[in-house]
C-alpha beads as a LAMMPS data file, in Angstrom:
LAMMPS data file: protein, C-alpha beads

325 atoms
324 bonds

1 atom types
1 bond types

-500.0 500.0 xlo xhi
-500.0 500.0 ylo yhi
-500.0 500.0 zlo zhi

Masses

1 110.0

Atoms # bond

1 1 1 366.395 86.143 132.615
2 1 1 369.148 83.798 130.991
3 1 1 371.145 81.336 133.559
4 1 1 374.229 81.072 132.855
5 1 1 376.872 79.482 134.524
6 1 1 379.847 81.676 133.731
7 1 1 382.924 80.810 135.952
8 1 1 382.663 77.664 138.271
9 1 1 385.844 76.383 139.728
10 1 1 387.332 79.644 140.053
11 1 1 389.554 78.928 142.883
12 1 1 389.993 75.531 145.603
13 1 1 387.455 75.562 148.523
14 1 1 386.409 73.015 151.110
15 1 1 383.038 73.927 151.006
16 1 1 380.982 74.511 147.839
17 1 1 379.044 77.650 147.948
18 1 1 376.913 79.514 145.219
19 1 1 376.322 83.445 145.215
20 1 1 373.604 84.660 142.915
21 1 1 374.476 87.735 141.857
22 1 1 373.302 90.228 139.162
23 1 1 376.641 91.007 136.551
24 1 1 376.638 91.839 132.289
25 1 1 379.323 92.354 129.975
26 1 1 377.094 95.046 129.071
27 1 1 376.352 98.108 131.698
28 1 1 373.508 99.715 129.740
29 1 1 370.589 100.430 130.952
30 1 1 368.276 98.306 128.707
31 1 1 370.626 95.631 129.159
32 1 1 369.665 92.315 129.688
33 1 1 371.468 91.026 133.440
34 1 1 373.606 87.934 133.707
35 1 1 372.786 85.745 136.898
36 1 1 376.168 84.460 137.333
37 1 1 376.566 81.238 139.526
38 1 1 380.098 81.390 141.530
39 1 1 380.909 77.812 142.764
40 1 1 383.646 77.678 145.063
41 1 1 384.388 73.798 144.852
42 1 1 387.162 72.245 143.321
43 1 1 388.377 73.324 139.720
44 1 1 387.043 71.513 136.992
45 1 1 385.841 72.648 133.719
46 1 1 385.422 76.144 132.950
47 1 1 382.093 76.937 131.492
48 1 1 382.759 79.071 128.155
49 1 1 380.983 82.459 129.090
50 1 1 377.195 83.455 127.470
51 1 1 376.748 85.948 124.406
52 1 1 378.055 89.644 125.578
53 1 1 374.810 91.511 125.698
54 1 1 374.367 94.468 122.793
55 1 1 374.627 97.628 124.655
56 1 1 371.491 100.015 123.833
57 1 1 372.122 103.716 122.283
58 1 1 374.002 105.825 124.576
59 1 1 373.977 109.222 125.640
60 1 1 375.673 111.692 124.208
61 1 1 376.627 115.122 125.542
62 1 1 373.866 117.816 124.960
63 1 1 371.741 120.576 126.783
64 1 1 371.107 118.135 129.388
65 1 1 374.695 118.754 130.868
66 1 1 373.949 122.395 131.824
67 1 1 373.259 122.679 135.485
68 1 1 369.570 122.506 136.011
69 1 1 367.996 124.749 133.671
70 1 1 370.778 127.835 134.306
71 1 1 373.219 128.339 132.120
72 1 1 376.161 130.666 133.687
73 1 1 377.875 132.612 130.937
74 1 1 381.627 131.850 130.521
75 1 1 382.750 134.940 132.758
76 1 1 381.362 133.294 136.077
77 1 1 383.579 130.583 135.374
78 1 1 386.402 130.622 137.498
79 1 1 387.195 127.873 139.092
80 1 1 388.404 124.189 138.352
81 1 1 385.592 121.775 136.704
82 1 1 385.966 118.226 137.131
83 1 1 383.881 115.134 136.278
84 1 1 382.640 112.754 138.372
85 1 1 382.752 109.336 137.317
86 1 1 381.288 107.000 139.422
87 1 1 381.780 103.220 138.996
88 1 1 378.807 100.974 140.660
89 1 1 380.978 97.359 140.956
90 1 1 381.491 94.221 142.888
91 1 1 384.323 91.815 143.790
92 1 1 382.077 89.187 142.378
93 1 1 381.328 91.001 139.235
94 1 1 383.290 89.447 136.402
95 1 1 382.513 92.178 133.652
96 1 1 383.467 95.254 136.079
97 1 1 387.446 94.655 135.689
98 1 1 386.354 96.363 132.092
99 1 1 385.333 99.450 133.773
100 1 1 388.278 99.482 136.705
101 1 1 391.000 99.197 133.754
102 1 1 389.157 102.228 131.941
103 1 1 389.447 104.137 135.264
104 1 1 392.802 103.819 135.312
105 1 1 393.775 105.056 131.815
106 1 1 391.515 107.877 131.940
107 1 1 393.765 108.636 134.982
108 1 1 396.717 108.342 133.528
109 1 1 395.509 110.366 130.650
110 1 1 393.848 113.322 132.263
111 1 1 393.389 112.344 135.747
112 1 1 393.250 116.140 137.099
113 1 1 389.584 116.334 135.393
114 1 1 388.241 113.568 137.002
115 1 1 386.879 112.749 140.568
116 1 1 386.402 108.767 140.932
117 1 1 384.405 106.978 143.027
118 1 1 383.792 103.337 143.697
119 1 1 380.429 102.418 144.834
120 1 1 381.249 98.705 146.146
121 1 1 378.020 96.113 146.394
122 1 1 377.870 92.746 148.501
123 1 1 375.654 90.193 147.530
124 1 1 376.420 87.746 150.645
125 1 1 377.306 88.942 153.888
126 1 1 379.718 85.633 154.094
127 1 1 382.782 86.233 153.758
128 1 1 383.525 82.716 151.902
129 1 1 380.757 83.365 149.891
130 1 1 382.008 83.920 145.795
131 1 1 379.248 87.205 146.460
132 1 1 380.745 88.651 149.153
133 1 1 382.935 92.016 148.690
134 1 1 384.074 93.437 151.971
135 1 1 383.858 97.323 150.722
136 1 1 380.251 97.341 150.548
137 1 1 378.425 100.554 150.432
138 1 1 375.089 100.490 152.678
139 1 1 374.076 104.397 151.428
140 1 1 373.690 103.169 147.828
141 1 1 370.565 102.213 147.593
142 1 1 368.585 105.572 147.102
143 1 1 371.300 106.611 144.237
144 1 1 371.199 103.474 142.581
145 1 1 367.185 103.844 142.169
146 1 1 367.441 107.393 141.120
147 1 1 369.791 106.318 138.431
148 1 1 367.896 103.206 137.747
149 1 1 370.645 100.648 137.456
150 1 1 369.900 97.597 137.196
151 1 1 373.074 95.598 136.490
152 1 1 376.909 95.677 136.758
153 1 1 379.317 96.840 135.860
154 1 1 377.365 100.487 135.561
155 1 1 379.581 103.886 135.562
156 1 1 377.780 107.102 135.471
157 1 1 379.283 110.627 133.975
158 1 1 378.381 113.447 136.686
159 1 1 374.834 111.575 138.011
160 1 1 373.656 112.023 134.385
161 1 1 375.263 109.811 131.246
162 1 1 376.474 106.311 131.046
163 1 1 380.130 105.752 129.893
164 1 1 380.144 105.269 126.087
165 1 1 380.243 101.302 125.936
166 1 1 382.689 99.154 125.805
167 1 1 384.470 101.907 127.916
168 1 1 387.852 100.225 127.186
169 1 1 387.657 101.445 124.007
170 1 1 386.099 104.986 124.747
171 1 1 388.980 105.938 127.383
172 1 1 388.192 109.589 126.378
173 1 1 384.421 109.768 126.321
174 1 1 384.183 111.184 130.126
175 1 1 386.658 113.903 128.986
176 1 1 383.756 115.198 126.368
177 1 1 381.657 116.268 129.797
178 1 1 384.460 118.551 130.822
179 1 1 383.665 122.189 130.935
180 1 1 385.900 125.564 130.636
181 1 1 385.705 126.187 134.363
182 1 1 382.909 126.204 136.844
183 1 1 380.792 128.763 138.724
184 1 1 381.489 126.666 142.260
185 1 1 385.299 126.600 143.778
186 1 1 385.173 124.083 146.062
187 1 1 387.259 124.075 149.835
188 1 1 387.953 120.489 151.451
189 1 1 390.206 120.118 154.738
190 1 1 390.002 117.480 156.966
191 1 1 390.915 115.487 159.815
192 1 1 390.978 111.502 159.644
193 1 1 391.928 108.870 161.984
194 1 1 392.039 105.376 160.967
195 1 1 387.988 104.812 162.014
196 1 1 386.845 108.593 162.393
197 1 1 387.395 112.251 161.746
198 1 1 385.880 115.501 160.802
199 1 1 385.408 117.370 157.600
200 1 1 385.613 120.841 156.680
201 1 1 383.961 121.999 153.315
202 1 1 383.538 125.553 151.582
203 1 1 382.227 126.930 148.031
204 1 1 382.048 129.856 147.028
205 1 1 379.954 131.582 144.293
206 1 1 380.460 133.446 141.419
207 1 1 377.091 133.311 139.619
208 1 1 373.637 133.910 141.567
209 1 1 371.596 130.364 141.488
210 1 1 368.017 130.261 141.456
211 1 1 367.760 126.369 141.878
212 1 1 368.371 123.871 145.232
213 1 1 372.011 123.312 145.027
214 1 1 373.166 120.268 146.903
215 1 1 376.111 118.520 148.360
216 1 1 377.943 115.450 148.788
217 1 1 380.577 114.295 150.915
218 1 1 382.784 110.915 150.369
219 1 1 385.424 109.293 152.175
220 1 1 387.319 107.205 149.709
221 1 1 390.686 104.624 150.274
222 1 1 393.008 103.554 147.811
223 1 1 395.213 100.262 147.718
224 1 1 392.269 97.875 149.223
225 1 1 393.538 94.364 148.489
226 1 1 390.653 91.815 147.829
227 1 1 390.532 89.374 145.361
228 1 1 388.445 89.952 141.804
229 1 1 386.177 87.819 139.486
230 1 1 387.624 88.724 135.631
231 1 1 385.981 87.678 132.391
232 1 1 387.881 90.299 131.024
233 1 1 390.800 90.545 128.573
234 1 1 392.569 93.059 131.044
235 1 1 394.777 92.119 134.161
236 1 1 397.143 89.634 132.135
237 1 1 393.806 87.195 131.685
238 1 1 394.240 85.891 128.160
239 1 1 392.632 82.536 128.818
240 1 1 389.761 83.873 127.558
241 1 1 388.037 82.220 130.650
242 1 1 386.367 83.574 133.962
243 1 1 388.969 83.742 136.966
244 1 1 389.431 85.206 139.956
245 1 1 392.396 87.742 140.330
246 1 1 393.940 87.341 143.805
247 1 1 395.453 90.624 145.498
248 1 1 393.363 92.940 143.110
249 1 1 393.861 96.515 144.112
250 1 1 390.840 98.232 144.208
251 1 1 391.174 101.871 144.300
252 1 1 388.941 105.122 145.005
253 1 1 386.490 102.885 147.170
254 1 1 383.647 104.965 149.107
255 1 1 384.243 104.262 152.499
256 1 1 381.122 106.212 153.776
257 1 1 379.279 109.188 153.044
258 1 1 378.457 112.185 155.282
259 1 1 374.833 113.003 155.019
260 1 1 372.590 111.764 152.487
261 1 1 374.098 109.929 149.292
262 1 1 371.979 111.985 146.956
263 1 1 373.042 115.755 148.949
264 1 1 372.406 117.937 151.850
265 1 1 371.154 121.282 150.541
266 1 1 373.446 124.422 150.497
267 1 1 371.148 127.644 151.486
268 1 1 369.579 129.556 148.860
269 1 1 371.444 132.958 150.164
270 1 1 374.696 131.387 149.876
271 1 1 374.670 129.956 146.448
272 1 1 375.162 133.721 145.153
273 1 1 377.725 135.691 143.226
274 1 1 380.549 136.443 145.564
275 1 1 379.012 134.329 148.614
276 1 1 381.156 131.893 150.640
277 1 1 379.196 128.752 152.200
278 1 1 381.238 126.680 154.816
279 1 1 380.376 123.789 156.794
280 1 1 382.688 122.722 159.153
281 1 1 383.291 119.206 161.871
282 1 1 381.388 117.304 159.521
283 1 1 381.345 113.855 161.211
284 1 1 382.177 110.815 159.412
285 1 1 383.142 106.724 160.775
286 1 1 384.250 104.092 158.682
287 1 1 386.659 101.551 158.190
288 1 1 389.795 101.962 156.438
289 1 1 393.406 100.285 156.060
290 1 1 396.044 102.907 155.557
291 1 1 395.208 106.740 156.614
292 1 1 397.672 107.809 154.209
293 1 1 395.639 106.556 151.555
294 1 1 392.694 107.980 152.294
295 1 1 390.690 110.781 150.398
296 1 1 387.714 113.335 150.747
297 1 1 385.986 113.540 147.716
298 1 1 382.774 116.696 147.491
299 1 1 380.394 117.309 144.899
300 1 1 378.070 119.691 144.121
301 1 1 374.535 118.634 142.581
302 1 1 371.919 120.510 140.441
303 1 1 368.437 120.947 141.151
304 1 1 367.390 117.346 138.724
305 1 1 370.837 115.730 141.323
306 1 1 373.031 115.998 138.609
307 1 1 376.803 116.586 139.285
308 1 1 377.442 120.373 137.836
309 1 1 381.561 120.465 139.734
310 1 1 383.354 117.983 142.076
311 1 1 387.032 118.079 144.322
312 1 1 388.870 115.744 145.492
313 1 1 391.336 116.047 148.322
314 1 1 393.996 113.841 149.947
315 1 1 393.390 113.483 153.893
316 1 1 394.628 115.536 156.904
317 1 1 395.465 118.471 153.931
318 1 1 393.615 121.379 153.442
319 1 1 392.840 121.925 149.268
320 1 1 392.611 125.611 148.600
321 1 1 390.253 126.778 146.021
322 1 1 391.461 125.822 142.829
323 1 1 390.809 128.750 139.826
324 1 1 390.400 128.180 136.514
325 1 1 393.703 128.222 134.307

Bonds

1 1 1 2
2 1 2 3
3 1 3 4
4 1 4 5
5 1 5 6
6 1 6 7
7 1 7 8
8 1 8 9
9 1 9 10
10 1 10 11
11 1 11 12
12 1 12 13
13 1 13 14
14 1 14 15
15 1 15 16
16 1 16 17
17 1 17 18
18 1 18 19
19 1 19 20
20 1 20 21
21 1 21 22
22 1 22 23
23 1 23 24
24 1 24 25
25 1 25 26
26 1 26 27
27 1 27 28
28 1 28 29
29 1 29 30
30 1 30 31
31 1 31 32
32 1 32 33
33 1 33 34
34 1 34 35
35 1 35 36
36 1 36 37
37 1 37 38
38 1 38 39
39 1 39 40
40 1 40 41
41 1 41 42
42 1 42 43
43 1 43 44
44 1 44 45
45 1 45 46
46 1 46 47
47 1 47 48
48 1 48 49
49 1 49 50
50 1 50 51
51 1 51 52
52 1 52 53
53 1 53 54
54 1 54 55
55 1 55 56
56 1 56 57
57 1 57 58
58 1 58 59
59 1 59 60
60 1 60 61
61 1 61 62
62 1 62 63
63 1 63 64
64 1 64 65
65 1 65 66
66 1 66 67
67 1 67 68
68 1 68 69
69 1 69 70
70 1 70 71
71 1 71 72
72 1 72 73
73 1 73 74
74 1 74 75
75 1 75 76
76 1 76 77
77 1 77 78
78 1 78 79
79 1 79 80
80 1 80 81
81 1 81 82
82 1 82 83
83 1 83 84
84 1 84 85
85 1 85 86
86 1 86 87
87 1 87 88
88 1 88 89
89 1 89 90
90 1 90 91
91 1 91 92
92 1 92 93
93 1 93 94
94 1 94 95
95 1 95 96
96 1 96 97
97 1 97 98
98 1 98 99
99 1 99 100
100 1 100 101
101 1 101 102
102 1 102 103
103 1 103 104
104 1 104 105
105 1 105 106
106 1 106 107
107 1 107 108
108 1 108 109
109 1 109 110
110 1 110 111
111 1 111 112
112 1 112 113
113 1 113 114
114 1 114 115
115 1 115 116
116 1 116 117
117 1 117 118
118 1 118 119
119 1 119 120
120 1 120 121
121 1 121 122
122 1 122 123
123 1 123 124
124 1 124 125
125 1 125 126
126 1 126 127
127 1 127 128
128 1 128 129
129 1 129 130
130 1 130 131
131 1 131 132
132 1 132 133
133 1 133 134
134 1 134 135
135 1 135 136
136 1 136 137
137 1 137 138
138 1 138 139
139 1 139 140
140 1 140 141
141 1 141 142
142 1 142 143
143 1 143 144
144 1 144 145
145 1 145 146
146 1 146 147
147 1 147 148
148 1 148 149
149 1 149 150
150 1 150 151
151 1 151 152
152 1 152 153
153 1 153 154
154 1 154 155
155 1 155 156
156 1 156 157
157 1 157 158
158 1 158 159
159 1 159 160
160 1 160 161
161 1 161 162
162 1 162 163
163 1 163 164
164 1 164 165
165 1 165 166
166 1 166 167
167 1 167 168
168 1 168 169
169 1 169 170
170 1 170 171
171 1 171 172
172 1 172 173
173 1 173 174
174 1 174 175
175 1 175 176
176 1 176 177
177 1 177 178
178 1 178 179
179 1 179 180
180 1 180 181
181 1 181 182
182 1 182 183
183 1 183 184
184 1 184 185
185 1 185 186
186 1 186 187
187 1 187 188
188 1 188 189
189 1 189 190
190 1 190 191
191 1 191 192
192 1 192 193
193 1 193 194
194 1 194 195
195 1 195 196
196 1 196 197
197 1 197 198
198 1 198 199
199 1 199 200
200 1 200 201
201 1 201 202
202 1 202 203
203 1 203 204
204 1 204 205
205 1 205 206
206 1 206 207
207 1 207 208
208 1 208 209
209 1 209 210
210 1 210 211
211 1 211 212
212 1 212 213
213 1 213 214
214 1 214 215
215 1 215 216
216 1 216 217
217 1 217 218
218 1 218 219
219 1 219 220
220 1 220 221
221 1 221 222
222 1 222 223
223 1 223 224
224 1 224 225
225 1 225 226
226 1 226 227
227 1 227 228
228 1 228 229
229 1 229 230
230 1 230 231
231 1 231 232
232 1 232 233
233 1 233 234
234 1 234 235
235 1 235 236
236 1 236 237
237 1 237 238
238 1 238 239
239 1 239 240
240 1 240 241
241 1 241 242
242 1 242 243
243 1 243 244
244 1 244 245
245 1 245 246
246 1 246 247
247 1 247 248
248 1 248 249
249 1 249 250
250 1 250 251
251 1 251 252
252 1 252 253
253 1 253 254
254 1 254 255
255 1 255 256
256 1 256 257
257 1 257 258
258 1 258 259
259 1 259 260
260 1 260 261
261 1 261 262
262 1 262 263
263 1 263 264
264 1 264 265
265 1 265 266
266 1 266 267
267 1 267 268
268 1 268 269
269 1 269 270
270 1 270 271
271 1 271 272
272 1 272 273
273 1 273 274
274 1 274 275
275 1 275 276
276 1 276 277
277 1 277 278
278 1 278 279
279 1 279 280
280 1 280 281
281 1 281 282
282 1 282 283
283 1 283 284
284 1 284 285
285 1 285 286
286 1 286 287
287 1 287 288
288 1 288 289
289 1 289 290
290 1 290 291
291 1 291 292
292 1 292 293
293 1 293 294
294 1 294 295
295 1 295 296
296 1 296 297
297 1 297 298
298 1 298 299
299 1 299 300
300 1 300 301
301 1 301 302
302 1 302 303
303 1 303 304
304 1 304 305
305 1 305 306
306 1 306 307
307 1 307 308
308 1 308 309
309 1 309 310
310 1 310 311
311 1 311 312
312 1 312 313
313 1 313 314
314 1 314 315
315 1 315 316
316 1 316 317
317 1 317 318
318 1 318 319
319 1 319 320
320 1 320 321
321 1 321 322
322 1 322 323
323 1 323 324
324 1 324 325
């Protein structure tokens, strides 16, 4: 594995401390990770980052997106599909600014098709460590082995396909996953404090599965203020150097999940034509800022754990079942 010593001198400290941390300009799987050494001492020179890594071949959309290995025929189809793009990042990770800009134009471009979630990861549990990120995610560990990543930044399409790479430049390849409707509507209502609440969650059927359906539960928060390593040409750097951006807004960050990370099953009876599962007083604690900036986010998994629909819904609101326009 190559050593590099991408950004040191980032920002003044009293102390000098190093954080060893795993981070590539590319987030393919066969990429090749970048052990980046964060120095917190004074500023001095800036080390001129290592060669970007070549990104491998990347998935394209094929059979593989059907749920499991039913196909429901276009009729069954009506309610709302969106995508779930999930975003595996750090505060220390100076290549996932890349993937957090790309976010936020496919939001602004078709943001109604799309269900984000940040899946946060700590390398030091001190907090004036250059590894430390305070929204760490302790559930991600069985998802990240499932989907074998093994560097960041890494976004995954619906638990199935990487982001085309560089994903600044394919703002509109998560769009290609989105189908004409979906056999699931899915129910959310809740009940949040800042620290605690309940969840209420419902789908209902209009095609007759054969295969273990599953689902998952997130509580995400918006607006989180924490500062950012950026290697990136995004977020006015155009040094062309490593920094840190102070006051970076990191948005859609898991706060916990309810249940497993990779689903709780939904009863083979209920995942039937014209049945109605609900679950209700699901019990979630976490930590969060602002309550009015906090979202419930529920997806629906395949048989192989693959994403096949996903809602999102703001907090202390009840989001009806939305139908297929």
């Amino acid at each position: 594995m190559n050593k590099k010593n991408l950004f040191k001198g980032l920002f003044m400290g009293i102390f000098t401390l190093t954080a060893l941390v795993s981070c590539s300009s590319s987030d393919d799987k066969g990429q090749v990770t970048t052990d980046v050494v964060v120095t917190t001492d004074t500023p001095g020179t800036t080390d001129t980052p290592g060669t970007t890594d070549t990104p491998g071949t990347t998935d394209t959309p094929g059979t593989t997106d059907s749920p499991g290995t039913e196909t429901p025929p276009e009729s069954a189809k009506i309610y709302k599909h969106k995508i779930l793009i999930e975003d595996f990042t750090g505060a220390w990770c100076q290549f996932c600014p890349r993937v957090s800009y790309s976010i936020e134009q496919a939001e602004e471009s078709y943001g109604d098709d799309i269900v984000v979630a940040a899946i946060h990861n700590t390398t030091s549990n001190d907090p004036n460590s250059g590894g430390y990120d305070p929204f760490h995610l302790s559930a991600q560990s069985s998802l990240i082995t499932k989907l074998n990543i093994t560097g960041f930044p890494s976004v995954y399409i619906n638990r199935d396909k990487k982001w085309k790479y560089p994903e600044d430049t394919n703002i509109q390849n998560p769009k290609t996953y989105l189908q004409d409707g979906s056999p699931i509507g899915i129910k959310i209502g809740s009940a949040l404090t800042a620290s605690s609440g309940t969840i209420n969650v419902s789908f209902k059927f209009s095609f007759d599965y054969t295969q273990q359906l599953k689902y998952v539960v997130y509580v995400l928060e918006d607006g989180l203020i924490f500062r950012q390593a950026n290697a990136t040409k995004h977020y006015g750097n155009t040094s062309g150097q490593p920094r840190w951006e102070e006051n970076f807004v990191h948005n859609s960050v898991v706060r916990t999940v309810a249940g497993g990370i990779l689903g709780t099953n939904i009863p083979a009876d209920k995942a039937k034509n014209n049945q109605t599962f609900t679950v209700d007083n699901i019990s979630v604690n976490y930590t969060s800022t602002d309550i009015s900036k906090l979202r419930v986010a529920v997806i629906v998994v395949d048989k192989d754990g693959k994403a096949i629909n996903a809602q999102v819904a703001n907090a202390n609101t009840t989001l009806e079942y939305q139908q297929q326009q």
